[in-house]
C-alpha positions in Angstrom: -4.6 25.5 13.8 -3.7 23.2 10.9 -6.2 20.5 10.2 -4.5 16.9 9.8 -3.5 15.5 5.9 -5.5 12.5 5.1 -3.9 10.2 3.0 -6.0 7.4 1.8 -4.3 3.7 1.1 -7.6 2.2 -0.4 -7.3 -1.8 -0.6 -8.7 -2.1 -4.0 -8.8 -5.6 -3.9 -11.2 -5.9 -1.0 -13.3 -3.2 -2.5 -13.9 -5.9 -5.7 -14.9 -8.2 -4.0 -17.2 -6.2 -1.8 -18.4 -4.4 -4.8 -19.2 -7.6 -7.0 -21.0 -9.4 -3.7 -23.1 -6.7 -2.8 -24.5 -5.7 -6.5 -25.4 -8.8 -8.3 -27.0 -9.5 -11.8 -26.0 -5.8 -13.1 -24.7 -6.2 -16.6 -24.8 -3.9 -19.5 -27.6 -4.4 -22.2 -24.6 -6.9 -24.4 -24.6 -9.3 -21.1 -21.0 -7.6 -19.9 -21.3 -7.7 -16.2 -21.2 -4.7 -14.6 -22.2 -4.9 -10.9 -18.3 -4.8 -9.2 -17.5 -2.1 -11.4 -20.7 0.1 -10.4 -20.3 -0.9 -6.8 -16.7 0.2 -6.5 -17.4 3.5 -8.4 -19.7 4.3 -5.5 -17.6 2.9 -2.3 -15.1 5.3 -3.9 -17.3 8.8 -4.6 -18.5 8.2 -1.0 -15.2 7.9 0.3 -14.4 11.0 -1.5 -17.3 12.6 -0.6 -17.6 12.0 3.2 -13.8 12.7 3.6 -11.4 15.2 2.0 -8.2 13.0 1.6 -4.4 15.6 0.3 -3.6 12.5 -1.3 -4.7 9.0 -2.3 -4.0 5.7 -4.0 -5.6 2.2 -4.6 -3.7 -0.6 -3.8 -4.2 -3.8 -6.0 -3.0 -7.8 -5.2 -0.9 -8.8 -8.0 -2.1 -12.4 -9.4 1.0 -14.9 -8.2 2.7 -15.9 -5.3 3.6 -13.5 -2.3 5.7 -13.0 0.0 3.3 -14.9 2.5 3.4 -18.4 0.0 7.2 -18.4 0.6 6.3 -18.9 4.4 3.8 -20.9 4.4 2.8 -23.0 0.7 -0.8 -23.6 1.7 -1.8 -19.7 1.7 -4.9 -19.4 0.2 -4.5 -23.4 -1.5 -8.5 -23.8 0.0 -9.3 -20.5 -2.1 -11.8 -20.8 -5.3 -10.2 -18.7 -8.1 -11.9 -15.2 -9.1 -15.1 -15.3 -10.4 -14.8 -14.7 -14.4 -17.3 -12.6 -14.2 -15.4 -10.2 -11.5 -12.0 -10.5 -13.1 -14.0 -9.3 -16.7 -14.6 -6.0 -14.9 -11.1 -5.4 -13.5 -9.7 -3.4 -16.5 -12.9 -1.1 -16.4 -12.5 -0.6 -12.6 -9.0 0.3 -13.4 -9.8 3.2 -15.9 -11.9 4.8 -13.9 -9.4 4.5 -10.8 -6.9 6.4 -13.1 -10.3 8.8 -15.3 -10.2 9.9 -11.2 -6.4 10.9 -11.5 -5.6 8.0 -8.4 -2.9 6.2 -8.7 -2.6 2.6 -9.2 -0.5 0.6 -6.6 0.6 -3.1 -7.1 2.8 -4.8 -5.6 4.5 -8.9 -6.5 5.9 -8.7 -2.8 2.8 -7.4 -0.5 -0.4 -7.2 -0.3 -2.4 -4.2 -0.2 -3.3 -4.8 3.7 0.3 -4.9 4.4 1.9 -2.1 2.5 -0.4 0.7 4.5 1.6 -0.6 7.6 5.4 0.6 6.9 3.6 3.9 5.6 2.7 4.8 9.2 6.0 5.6 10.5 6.4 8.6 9.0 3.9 10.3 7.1 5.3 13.6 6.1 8.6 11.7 4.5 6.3 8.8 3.1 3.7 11.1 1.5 5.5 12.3 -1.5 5.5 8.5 -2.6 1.4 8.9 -2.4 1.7 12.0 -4.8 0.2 12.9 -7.8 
């Protein structure tokens, strides 16, 4: 009996978010803020570590309009920006992601909680786009 293939789609931008609210007032010893990117290190090594994923990727929202403004302008118009302080820690969350040999996945048109959903048709032809 073969065991199933996991194949993670992580929604990277939820997991900032998550990261930076649950961890506050971590910062290095120059005042860099650090508490997102610690928090997402560990969602991630748990993740890893409680499952056993073939292959994985981290999906990212691209800054700019989607596919969901074009049908409806208001998306997101009662929205506060990004935090400065989370967006400083974006490019250090990223070298991790890719020190961890994941690949990055962003997308202009979709969102990262809607690209998992076309992927679930078929997962043997879809998996080689997951690769690494």
């Amino acid at each position: 009996m073969t065991l199933p293939q996991k194949i993670f789609l992580i929604d990277g931008s939820a997991f900032l978010y998550r990261a930076f609210h649950a961890i506050r007032n971590l910062s290095t010893s120059k005042g860099k803020p650090t508490n997102a990117t610690f928090g997402f290190a560990r969602i991630l090594l748990k993740l890893f570590k409680e499952n056993t994923p073939v292959h994985a990727a981290v999906l990212f929202d691209v800054k700019g309009p989607t596919f969901r403004h074009k049908m409806y302008d208001q998306y997101k118009a009662n929205r506060p920006p990004m935090p400065e302080e989370l967006a400083a820690q974006i490019p250090d969350i990223k070298r991790l992601i890719r020190a961890l040999n994941i690949p990055i996945m962003e997308n202009r048109a979709m969102k990262p909680t809607t690209l998992p959903g076309p992927m679930q048709g078929s997962p043997k032809k879809k998996a080689l786009m997951w690769s690494w």
